[in-house]
C-alpha positions as CSV (number, residue, x, y, z in Angstrom):
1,X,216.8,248.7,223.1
2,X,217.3,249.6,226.8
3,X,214.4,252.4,227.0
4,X,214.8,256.3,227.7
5,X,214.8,259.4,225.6
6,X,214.8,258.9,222.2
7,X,218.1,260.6,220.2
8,X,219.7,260.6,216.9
9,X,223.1,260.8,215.9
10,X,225.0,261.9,213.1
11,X,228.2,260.4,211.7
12,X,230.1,260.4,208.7
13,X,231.7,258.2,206.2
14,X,234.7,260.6,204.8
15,X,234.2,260.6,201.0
16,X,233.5,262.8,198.5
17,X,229.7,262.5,197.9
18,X,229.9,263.4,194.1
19,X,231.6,260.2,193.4
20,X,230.2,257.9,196.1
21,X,226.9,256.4,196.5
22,X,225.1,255.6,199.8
23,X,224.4,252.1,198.7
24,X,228.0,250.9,198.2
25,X,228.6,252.8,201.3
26,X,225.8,251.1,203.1
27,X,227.2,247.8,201.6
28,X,230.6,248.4,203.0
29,X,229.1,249.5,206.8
30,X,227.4,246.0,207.0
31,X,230.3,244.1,205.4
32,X,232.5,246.1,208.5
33,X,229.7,245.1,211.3
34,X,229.5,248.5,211.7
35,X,225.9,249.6,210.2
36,X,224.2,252.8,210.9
37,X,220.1,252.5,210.8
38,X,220.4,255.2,207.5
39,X,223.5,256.4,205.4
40,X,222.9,259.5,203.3
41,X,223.9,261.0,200.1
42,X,223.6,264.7,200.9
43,X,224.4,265.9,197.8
44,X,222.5,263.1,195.5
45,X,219.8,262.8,198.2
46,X,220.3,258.7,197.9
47,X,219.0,257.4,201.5
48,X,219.6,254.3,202.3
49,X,218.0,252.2,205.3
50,X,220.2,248.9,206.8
51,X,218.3,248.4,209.6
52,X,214.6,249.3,211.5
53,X,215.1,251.9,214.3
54,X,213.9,249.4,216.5
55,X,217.5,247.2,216.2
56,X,220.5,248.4,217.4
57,X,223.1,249.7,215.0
58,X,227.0,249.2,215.6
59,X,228.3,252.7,215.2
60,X,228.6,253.7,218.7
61,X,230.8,251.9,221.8
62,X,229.0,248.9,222.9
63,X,226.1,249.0,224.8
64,X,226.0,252.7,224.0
65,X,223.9,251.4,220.8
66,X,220.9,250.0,222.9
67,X,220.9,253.4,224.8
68,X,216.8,254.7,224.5
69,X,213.7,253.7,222.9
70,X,215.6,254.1,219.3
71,X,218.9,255.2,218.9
72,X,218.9,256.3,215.5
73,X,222.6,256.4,213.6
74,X,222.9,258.5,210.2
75,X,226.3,258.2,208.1
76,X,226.3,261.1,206.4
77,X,229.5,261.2,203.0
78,X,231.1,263.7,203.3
79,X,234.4,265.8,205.5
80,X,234.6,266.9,208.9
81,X,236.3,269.7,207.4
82,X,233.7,270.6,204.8
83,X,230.4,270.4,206.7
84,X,227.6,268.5,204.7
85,X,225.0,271.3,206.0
86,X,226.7,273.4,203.3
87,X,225.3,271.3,201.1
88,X,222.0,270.8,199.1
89,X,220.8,268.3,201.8
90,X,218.9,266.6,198.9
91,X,216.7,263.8,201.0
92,X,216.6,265.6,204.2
93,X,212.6,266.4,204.9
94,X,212.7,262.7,204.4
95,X,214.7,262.0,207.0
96,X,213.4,264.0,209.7
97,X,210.2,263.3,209.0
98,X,211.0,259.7,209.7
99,X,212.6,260.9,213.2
100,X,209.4,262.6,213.9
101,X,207.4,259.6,214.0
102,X,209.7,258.0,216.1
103,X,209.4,261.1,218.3
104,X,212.8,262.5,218.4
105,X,212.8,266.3,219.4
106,X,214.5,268.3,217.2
107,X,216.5,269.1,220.3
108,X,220.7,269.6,220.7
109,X,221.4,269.2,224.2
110,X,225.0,269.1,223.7
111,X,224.9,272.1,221.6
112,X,226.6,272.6,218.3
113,X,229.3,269.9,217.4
114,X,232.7,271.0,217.4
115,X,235.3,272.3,214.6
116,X,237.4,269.5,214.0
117,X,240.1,268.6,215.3
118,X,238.9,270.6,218.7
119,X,236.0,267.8,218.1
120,X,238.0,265.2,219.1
121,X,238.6,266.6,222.7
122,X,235.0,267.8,222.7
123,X,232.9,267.0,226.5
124,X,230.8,264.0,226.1
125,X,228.1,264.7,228.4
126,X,226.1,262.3,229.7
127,X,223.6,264.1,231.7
128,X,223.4,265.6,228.2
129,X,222.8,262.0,226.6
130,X,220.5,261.1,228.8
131,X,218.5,264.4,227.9
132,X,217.5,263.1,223.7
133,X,217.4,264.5,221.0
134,X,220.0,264.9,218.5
135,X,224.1,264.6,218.8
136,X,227.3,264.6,216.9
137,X,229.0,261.4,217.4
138,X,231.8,263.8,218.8
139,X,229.2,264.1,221.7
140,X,228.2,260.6,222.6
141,X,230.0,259.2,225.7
142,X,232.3,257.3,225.4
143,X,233.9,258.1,221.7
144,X,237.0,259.1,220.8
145,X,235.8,260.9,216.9
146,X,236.2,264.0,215.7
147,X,233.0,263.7,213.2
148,X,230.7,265.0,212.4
149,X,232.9,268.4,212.0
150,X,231.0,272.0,213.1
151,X,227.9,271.4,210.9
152,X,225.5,273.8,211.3
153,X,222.5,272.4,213.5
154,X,219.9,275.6,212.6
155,X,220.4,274.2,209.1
156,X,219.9,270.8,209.8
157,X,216.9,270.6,212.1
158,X,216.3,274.1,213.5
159,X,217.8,276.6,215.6
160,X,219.5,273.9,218.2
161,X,221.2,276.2,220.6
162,X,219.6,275.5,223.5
163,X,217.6,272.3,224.6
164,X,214.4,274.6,224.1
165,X,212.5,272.3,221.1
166,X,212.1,273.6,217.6
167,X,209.0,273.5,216.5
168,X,208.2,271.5,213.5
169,X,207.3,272.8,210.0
170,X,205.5,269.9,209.0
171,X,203.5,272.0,206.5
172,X,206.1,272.4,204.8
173,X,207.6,268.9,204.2
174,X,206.8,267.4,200.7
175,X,204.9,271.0,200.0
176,X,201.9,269.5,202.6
177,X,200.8,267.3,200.3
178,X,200.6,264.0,201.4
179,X,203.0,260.9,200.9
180,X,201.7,258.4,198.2
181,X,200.4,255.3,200.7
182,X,197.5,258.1,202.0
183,X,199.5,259.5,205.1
184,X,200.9,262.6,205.8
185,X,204.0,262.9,207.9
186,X,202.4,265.1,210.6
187,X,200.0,262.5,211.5
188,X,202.4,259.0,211.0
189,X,204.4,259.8,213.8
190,X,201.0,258.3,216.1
191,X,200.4,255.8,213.6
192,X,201.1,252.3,215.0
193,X,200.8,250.2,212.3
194,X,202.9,248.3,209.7
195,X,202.7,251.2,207.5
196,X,206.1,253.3,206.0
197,X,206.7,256.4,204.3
198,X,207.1,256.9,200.9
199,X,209.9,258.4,199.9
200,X,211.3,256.5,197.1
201,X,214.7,255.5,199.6
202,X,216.5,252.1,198.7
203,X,216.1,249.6,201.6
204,X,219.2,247.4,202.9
205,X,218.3,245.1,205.3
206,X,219.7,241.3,203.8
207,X,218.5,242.0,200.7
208,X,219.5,243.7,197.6
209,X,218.4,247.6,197.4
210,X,215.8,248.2,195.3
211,X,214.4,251.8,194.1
212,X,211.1,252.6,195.3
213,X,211.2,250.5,198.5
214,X,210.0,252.2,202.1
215,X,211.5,253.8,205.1
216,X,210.5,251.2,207.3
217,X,208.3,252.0,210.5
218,X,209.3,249.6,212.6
């Protein structure tokens, strides 16, 4: 990775995610070259990891991928014409509390993603890149996608109007109790070790998936 803010983006694999899993999904990214760090079954909650947030992922142009300390890429299933925030979002305290720990404000600096197709033609900012935080892949320079479609970023990590950032209900993940290897996710975010988060996630990375594996801290 190059260095600089630390962002997140979110794609999307167009399927319908009650006849779909992430895994075969997942599968199909790596068999493509394309894979995303995390591909996501909102509706089943399945998350599946292909890579650490430490490596590059493929989904973005070039050496748009190495951009900041992690450049962390989430296919999402689902439409850009049928939001997945309208959803259950099954699996998604998970997932931000993994992009806590790799400090990613819950920040939009682009705003709201666009309606699609208006996304297509959407500015990609790059003062606004260079910023953090979280994007559509509408709004990463240098891409010519529509996804992921006018989801609704209050929904998905907070109220992301402005590059003010949300504050974090940690408490409230998993009910505050504490994940099963001891650690809560409000304090593994300064945790430097070889540790992961529990979260019951299959874990692609060479190797078959395998239920009850880690979200990988490295």
């Amino acid at each position: 990775m190059n260095g600089g803010a630390p962002r997140a983006v979110w794609l999307l694999w167009p399927a319908d995610p009650q006849g779909i899993s992430a895994k075969s999904v997942a599968q199909r990214l790596v068999q493509l070259g394309r894979p995303s760090h995390l591909v996501w079954n909102p509706v089943t909650g399945e998350i599946i990891q292909s890579l650490p947030a430490t490596r590059a992922a493929c989904g973005l142009p070039g050496d748009v991928n190495r951009h900041g300390r992690v450049c962390v890429q989430i296919t999402v299933l689902g439409s850009v014409h049928e939001p997945f925030t309208d959803t259950k979002m099954d699996g998604l305290n998970e997932i931000l509390a993994w992009l806590d720990s790799w400090k990613i404000p819950r920040t939009w600096p682009a705003g709201p993603p666009l309606p699609y197709p208006h996304s297509v033609a959407a500015p990609r900012s790059k003062r606004a890149w260079a910023s953090g935080g979280h994007f559509g892949l509408s709004q990463v320079p240098g891409t010519t996608e529509g996804d992921p479609g006018a989801i609704d970023i209050t929904r998905l990590t907070g109220d992301g109007r402005s590059p003010v950032q949300v504050p974090r209900p940690r408490a409230e993940l998993n009910g505050g109790a504490e994940v099963p290897n001891g650690q809560n996710p409000s304090t593994h975010a300064d945790d430097t070790s070889n540790q992961a988060i529990q979260s019951g996630l299959g874990f692609l990375a060479g190797r078959e998936v395998s239920l009850g594996s880690r979200l990988s801290s490295e």
